[in-house]
ZAKE-519907 format. One record per residue (C-alpha): x, y, z negated. Coordinates in steps of 0.2 Angstrom, whole numbers, padded with zeros to 4 digits, always signed. Layout:
<pts>
XYZ ...
</pts>
This chain:
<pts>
-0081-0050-0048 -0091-0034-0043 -0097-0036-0025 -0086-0052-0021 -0097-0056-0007 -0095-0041+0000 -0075-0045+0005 -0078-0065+0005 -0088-0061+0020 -0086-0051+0040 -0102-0036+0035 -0109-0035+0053 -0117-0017+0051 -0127-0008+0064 -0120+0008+0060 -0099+0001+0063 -0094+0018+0054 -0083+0024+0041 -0073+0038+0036 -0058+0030+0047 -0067+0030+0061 -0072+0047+0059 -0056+0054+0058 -0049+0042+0071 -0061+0050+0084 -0057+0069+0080 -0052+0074+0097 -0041+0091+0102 -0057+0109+0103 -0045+0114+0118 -0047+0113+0134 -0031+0115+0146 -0036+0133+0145 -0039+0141+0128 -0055+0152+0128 -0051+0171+0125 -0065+0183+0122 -0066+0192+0137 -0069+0211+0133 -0056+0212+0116 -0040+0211+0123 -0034+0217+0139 -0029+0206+0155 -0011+0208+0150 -0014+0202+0134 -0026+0188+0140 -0012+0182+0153 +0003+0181+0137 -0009+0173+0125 -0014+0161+0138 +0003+0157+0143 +0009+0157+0125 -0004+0147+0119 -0001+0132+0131 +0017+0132+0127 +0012+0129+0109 +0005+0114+0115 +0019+0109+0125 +0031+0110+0107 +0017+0101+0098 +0016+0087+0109 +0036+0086+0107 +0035+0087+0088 +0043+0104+0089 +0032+0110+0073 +0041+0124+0069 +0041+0131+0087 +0023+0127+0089 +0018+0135+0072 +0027+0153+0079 +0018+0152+0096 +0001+0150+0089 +0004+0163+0076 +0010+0174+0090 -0008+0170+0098 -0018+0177+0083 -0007+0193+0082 -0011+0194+0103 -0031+0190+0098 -0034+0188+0080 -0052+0180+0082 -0045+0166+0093 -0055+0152+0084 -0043+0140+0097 -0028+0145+0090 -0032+0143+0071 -0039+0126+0076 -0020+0121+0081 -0013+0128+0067 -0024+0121+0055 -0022+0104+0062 +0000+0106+0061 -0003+0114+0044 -0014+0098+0038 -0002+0086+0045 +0012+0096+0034 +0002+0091+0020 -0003+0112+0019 -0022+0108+0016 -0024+0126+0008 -0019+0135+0025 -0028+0123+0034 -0043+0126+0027 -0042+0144+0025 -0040+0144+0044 -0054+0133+0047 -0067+0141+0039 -0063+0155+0046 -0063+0147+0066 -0081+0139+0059 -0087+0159+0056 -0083+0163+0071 -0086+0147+0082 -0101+0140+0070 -0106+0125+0083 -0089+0118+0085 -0093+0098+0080 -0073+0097+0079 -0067+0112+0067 -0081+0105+0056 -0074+0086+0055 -0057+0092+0052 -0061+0103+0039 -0073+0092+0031 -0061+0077+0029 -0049+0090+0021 -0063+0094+0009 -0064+0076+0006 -0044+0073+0004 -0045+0088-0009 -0062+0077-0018 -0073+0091-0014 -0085+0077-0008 -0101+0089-0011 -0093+0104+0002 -0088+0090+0013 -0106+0083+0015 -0114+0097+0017 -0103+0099+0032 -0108+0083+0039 -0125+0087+0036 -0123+0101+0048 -0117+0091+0063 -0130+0080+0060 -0142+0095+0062 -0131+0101+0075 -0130+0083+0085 -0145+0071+0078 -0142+0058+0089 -0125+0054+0081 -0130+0043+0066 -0111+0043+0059 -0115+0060+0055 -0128+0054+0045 -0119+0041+0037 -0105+0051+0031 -0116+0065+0023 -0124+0051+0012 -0109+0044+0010 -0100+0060+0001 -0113+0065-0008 -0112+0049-0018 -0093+0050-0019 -0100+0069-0029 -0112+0059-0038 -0127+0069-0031 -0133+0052-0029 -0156+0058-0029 -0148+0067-0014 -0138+0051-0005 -0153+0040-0008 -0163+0051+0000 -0153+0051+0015 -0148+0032+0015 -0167+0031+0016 -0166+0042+0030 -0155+0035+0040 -0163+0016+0036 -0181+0023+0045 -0170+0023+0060 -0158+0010+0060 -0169-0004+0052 -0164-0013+0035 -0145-0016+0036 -0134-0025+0023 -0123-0012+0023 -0134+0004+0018 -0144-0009+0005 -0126-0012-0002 -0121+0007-0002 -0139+0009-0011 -0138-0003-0024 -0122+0004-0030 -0130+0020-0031 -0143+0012-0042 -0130+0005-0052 -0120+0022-0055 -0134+0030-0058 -0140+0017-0073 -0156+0014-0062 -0154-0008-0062 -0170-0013-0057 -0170+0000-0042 -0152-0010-0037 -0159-0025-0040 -0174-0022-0026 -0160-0017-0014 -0153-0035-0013 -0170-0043-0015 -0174-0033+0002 -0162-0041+0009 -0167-0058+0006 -0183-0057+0010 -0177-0048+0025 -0165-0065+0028 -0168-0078+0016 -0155-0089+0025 -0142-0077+0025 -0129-0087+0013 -0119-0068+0007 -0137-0059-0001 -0137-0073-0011 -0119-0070-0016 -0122-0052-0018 -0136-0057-0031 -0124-0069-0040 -0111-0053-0039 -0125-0042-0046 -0128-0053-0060 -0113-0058-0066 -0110-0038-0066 -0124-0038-0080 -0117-0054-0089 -0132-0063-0083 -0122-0079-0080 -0140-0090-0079 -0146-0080-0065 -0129-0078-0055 -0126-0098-0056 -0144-0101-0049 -0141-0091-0034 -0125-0097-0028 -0131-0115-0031 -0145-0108-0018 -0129-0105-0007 -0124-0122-0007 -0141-0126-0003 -0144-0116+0012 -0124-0121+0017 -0118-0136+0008 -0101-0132+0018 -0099-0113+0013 -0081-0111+0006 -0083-0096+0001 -0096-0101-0012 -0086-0115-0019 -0069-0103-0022 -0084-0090-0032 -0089-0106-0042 -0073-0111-0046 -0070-0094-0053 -0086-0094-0063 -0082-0112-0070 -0063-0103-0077 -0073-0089-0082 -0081-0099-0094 -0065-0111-0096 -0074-0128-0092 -0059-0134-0084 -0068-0150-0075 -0080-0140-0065 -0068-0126-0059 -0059-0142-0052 -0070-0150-0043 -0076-0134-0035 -0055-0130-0034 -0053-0146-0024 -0068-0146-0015 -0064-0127-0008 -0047-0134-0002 -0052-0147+0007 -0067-0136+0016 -0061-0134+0035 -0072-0118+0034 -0063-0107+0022 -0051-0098+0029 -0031-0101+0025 -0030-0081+0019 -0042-0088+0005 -0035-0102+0001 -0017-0094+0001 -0023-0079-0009 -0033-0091-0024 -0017-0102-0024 -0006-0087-0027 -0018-0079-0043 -0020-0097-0049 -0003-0100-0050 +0003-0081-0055 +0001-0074-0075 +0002-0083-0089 +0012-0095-0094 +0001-0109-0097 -0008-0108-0079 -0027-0115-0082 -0024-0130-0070 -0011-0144-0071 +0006-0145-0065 -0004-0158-0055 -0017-0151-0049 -0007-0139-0042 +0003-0149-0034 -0013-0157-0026 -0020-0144-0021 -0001-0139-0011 -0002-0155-0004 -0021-0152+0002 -0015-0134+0009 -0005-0142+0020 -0013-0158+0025 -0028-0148+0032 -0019-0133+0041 -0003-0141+0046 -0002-0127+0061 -0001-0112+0050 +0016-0109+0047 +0009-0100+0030 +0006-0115+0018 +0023-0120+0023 +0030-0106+0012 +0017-0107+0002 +0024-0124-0003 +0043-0119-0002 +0039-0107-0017 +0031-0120-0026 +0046-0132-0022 +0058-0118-0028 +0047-0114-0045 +0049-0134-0048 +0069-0131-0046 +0068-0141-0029 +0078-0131-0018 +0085-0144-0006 +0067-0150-0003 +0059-0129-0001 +0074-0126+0009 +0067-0141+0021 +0052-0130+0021 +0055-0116+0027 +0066-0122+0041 +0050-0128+0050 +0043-0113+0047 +0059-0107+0055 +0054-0119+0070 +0039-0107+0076 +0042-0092+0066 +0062-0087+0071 +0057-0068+0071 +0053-0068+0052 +0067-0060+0045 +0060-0063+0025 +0061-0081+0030 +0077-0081+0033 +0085-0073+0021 +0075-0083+0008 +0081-0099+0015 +0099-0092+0014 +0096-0086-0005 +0093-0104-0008 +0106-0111-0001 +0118-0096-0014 +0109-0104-0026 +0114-0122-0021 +0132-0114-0017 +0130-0123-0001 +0141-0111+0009 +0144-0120+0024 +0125-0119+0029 +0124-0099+0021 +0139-0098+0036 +0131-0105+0051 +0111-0100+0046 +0118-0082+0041 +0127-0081+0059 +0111-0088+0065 +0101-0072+0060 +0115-0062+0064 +0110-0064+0081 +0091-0061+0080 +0094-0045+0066 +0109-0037+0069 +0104-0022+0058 +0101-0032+0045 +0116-0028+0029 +0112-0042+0018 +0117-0055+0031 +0132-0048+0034 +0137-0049+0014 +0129-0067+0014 +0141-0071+0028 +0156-0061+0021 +0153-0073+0005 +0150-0089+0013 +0169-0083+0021 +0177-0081+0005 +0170-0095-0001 +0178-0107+0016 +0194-0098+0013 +0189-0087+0030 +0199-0072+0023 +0199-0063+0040 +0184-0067+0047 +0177-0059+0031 +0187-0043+0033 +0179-0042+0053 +0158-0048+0046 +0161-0033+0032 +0168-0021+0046 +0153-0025+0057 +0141-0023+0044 +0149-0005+0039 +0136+0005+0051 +0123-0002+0041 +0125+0004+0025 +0119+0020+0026 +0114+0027+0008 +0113+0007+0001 +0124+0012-0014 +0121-0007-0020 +0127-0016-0004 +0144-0002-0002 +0148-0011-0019 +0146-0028-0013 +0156-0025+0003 +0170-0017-0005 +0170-0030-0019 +0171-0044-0006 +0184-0035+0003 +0194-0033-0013 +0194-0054-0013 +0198-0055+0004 +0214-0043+0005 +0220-0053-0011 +0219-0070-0005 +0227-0062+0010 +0240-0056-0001 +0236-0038+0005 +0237-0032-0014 +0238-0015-0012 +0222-0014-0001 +0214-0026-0013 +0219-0016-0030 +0210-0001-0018 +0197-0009-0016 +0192-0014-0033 +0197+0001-0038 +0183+0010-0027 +0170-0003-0032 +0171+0003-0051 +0172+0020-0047 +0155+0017-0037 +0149+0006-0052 +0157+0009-0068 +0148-0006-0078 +0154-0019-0062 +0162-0031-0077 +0165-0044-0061 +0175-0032-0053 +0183-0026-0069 +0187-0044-0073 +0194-0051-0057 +0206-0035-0057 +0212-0040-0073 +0214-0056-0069 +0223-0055-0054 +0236-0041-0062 +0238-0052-0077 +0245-0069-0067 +0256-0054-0056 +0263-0049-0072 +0258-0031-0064 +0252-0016-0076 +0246-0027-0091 +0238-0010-0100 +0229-0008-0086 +0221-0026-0085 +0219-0027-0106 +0209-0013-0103 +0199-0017-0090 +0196-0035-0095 +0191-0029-0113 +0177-0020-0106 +0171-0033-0098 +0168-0043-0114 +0163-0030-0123 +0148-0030-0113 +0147-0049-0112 +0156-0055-0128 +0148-0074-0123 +0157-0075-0104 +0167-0090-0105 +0175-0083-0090 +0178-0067-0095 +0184-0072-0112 +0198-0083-0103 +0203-0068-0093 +0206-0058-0107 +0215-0071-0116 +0227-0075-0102 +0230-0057-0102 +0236-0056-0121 +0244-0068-0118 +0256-0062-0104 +0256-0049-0116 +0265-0063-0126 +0252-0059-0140 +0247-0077-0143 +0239-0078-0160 +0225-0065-0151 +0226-0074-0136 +0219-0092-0147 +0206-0082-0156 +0198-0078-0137 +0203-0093-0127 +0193-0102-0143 +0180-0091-0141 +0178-0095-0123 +0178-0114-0128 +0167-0112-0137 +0157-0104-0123 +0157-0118-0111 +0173-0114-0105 +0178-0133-0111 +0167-0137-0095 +0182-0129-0085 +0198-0135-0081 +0205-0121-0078 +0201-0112-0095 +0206-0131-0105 +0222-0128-0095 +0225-0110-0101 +0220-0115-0118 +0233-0127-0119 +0246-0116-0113 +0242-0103-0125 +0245-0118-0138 +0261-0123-0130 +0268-0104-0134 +0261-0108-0152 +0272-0122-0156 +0255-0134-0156 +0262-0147-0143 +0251-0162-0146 +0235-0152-0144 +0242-0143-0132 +0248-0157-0121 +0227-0167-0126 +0221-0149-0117 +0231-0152-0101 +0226-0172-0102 +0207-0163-0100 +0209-0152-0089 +0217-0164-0076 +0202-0174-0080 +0193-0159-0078 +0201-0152-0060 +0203-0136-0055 +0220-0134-0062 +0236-0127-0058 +0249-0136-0045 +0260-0138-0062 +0248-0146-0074 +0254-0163-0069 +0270-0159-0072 +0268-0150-0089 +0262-0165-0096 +0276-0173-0092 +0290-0162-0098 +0279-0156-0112 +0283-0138-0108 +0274-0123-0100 +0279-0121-0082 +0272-0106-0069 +0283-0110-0055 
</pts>
């Protein structure tokens, strides 16, 4: 809750400074022409550093480091005081991450050059990356001293000395630098934190009163109070003040959302709504907010603090009133999608898709959605779609290559995997994918040995792949092709996932062209049992499995299902009917 107000609204500051801006604005010390002391080194020597000097700057300027780095160490072996050159390298070296040779090489430009404003900020915002806040602001506090008119200077140096805690010291600059800028929000703020650190509350607590008496219809000093107070656990005190919000701006949003979190604070649920509602509805707050509340609200815990209907009405809301932000439109799609309304959140995102074609993440979602409806016609033509707008995108090339398999597009997935190849890269996950897809592809093509290759590469890249492992087996088992091999394969798999209905039948059928029956029951029953009785094609297995033991009416009741079921072999119907097994 700390200092709420202080994000919640746009701080107009006099100063417009910060420790970004100030590195943003360190500009090169050099001129086109480096400056060499003219009596220690000879003309010679001044013409080969002056040349080699500037060719340094021609390989930095290329991102040639390494050459760069050599040129200018070759200017400090021509003229070893050349502050120019140890300002270059410094500033490679801190780039590099090297803040110890950059520092060195700093101080030691800052000896010889003392008033150089630039070898001073560079050095002290390396001070300030290492947390040596206190060597940093004295640095700042030189250029101030050096350039009094520059009030950034100023600012930074109070600034630092907090960050080292020398907070009698930052005060007394802050005050300082208030005489000449007038009383600004921002430097009351940086004050009052001061005061807080520092364990001195009523001190912070004048700081924000200053500012109200300063403005006493600026709605955010208020909120600042309320912050402060409900820092202290004053919750009395931080109510009044942001009801004084809503009387100075019955409209302000941002006051609503910071009463609604007060109210579920304190877990009165019929206030935190009506300031919920009321903060949805306002046309002032911004979408980021509303989004942003919606999204904690509806994150966490289990049992979220509102409703399933409230939430829903506050979806609804989100949309009704910025129906031109493509943004509530996924908002709701996700809320959609927690509901198990995929069809509907699906819808969703294709209007954000209407206005927003260049968001990848939109896409893909939307593709997910329809692999978890198993709609593989629209992962096909939407995958294709993107294709064309991300090229370099891999995942869309394995959405298509499934949604291929899928339609029974054998080649077409061979030519989307090949085109996704260059793509790869190091994605170790998507190689597996792409050659356990391929794997599918050459078998239903009745490419076996390129398909028994490719399985066999996707569990060499992942040992624990119990699909691959399981669709091998299968596949070698209804061959009648290297039956160890496929018992063994197809026994790992239900090792690790002894309740796989699918797995389960695999390894059964494979026993049982093994012509071990008896063992074949005990795991065609266990996958039964498993949901596999769901399946026709696993009913169907199980009842040839029974055929084999001599149980002809149950096994002839198992075909009757899994006709009903579908899904079966081309002979089912004629088993029944001649009450024997057939497999061709």
């Amino acid at each position: 809750m700390r200092n709420r107000y202080l994000a919640y609204f746009a701080v107009i500051s006099v100063l417009s400074i910060s420790c970004a801006t100030a590195q943003k604005r360190v500009k090169s010390a050099v001129a086109s022409k480096p400056a060499v002391e003219e009596n220690s080194i000879s003309e010679d020597d001044k013409n080969e550093f002056e040349y080699t000097f500037i060719e340094g700057l021609k390989q930095k300027m290329i991102g040639n480091q390494q050459a760069a780095i050599s040129l200018f160490s070759k200017c400090l072996t021509i003229n070893p005081n050349s502050s120019s050159a140890m300002f270059e390298l410094a500033k490679i070296h801190s780039g590099n991450g090297d803040m110890t040779s950059s520092s060195l090489l700093l101080e030691k430009a800052i000896k010889i050059e003392p008033e150089n404003k630039w070898y001073k900020v560079l050095l002290a915002q390396i001070y300030e990356q290492g947390k040596q806040f206190k060597l940093a602001a004295e640095l700042y506090q030189q250029l101030y001293q050096l350039n009094p008119d520059n009030l950034e200077y100023l600012y930074m140096n109070a600034a630092l000395l907090s960050s080292a805690k020398e907070y009698d010291q930052a005060i007394e600059v802050y005050n300082t630098l208030e005489k000449k800028v007038g009383i600004n929000d921002q430097i009351a703020v940086e004050k009052e934190q001061i005061y807080q650190a520092a364990g001195k509350k009523k001190e912070a607590l004048a700081e924000l009163q200053k500012l109200i008496d300063f403005n006493p219809q600026e709605p955010r000093y208020y909120g600042l109070m309320a912050d402060y107070y409900l820092s202290e656990k004053e919750e009395v005190n931080a109510l009044k003040y942001y009801m004084k919000i809503l009387e100075i701006d019955p409209n302000n949003g941002f006051v609503l959302f910071s009463l609604t979190s007060f109210y579920r604070e304190k877990e009165d649920k019929e206030k935190a709504w009506e300031y919920a509602r009321k903060a949805f509805e306002n046309k002032t707050a911004e979408v980021d907010t509303k989004i942003q509340f919606y999204l904690m609200i509806t994150a966490g815990p289990d049992k979220p603090f509102f409703t399933d209907d409230q939430i829903s009405e506050l979806v609804d809301i989100l949309v009704k009133t910025n129906p031109d932000d493509f943004r509530v439109y996924t908002v709701y799609a996700e809320y959609l999608i927690s509901k198990g309304k995929l069809v509907e959140a699906r819808e969703q995102l294709r209007k954000v898709l209407e206005t927003q074609k260049d968001n990848y993440m939109i896409w893909e979602r939307m593709i997910l959605i329809s692999n978890d409806l198993l709609d593989f016609k629209s992962i096909y033509t939407d995958s294709e779609k993107a294709l064309t707008l991300f090229p370099n995108q891999v995942t869309l090339y394995g959405l298509k290559a499934v949604a291929c398999l899928q339609l029974e597009k054998y080649d077409e997935a061979l030519e989307i995997l090949k085109e996704g190849e260059p793509y790869l890269l190091d994605n170790k996950i998507m190689k597996i994918q792409f050659a356990l897809y391929q794997a599918e592809a050459y078998y239903k093509l009745n490419r076996v040995e390129e398909a028994f290759k490719a399985f066999d590469e996707v569990i060499t890249l992942d040992p624990e792949n119990w699909m691959a492992m399981n669709n091998y087996a299968y596949y070698l088992s209804v061959r009648n092709e290297n039956l160890a091999k496929a018992e063994e394969l197809s026994s790992k798999a239900v090792r690790a996932n002894p309740e796989n209905s699918t797995y389960l039948d695999t390894y059964a059928w494979v026993l049982f062209m093994r012509k071990d029956y008896s063992l074949a029951k005990f795991y065609m029953e266990t996958a039964m049992k498993n949901g596999g009785d769901k399946s026709g094609v696993i009913t169907e297995h199980y009842g040839d499995i029974l055929i084999m033991l001599g149980e002809k009416e149950k096994a002839i009741e198992e075909w009757k299902k899994a006709l009903e079921l579908g899904e079966g072999t081309k002979f089912l119907g004629e088993k029944i009917k001649q009450e024997r097994y057939l497999d061709k």
